[in-house]
N, C-alpha and C positions, 0 to 999 in steps of 0.2 A: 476697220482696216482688215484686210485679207488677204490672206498668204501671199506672196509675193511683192504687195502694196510697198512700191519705195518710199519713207520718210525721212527727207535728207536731216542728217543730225546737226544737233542748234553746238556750234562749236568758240569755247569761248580760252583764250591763251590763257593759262598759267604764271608760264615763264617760258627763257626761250628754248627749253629741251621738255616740257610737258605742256599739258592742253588737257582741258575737260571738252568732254562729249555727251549729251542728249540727245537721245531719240529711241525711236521705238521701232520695234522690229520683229521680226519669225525665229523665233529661237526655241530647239528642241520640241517643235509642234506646237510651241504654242505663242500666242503674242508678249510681248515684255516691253517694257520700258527700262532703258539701260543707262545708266551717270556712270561715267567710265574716264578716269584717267587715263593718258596716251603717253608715251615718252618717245622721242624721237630715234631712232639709231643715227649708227655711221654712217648709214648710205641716206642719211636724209628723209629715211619713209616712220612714217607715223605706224605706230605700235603698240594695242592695247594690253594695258596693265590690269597688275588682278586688281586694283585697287579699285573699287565702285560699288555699285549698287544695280540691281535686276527683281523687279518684282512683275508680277502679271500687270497688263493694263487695265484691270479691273478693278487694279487698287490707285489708279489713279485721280479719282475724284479726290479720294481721304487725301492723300500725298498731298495735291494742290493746294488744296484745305490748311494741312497743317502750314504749307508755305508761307500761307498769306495769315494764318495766323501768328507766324513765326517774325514777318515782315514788321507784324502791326506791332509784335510786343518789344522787339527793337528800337522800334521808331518811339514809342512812348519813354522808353529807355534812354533812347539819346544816342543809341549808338549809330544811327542812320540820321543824314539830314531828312529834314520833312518835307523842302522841296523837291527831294531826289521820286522820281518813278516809282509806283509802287506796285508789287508783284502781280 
């Protein structure tokens, strides 16, 4: 990806006044990968919170990594059905 490069963010509800956001972007010269909480105001517009995560996108092989290792140790756990989707 390269400066300017749009990745529209993968956006998943909360509840109905917050929302998580994913994606990656041009921040402070360099690329990032951004998990960002959103809370809604008065006027209806979506508005990011300091609540999240930003690391370089170079660390996101490891990230993804840990995910699906995180996925799998749940799922052996019991806490996730088995038939559900897996990261």
């Amino acid at each position: 990806m390269t400066e300017g490069t749009p990745v529209e963010p993968i956006v998943l509800e909360k509840n109905s006044a917050e929302r998580f956001t994913l994606g990656a972007e041009h921040f402070n010269g360099r690329q990032v990968v951004n998990l960002r909480v959103q809370w809604r105001g008065e006027d209806g517009e979506w508005n990011p919170s300091k609540k999240g995560l930003t690391f370089s996108i170079e660390r996101w092989p490891g990230f993804l990594a840990a995910l699906r290792d995180l996925d799998a140790r749940m799922r052996a756990a019991g806490l996730l059905d088995t038939e559900a989707p897996t990261a």
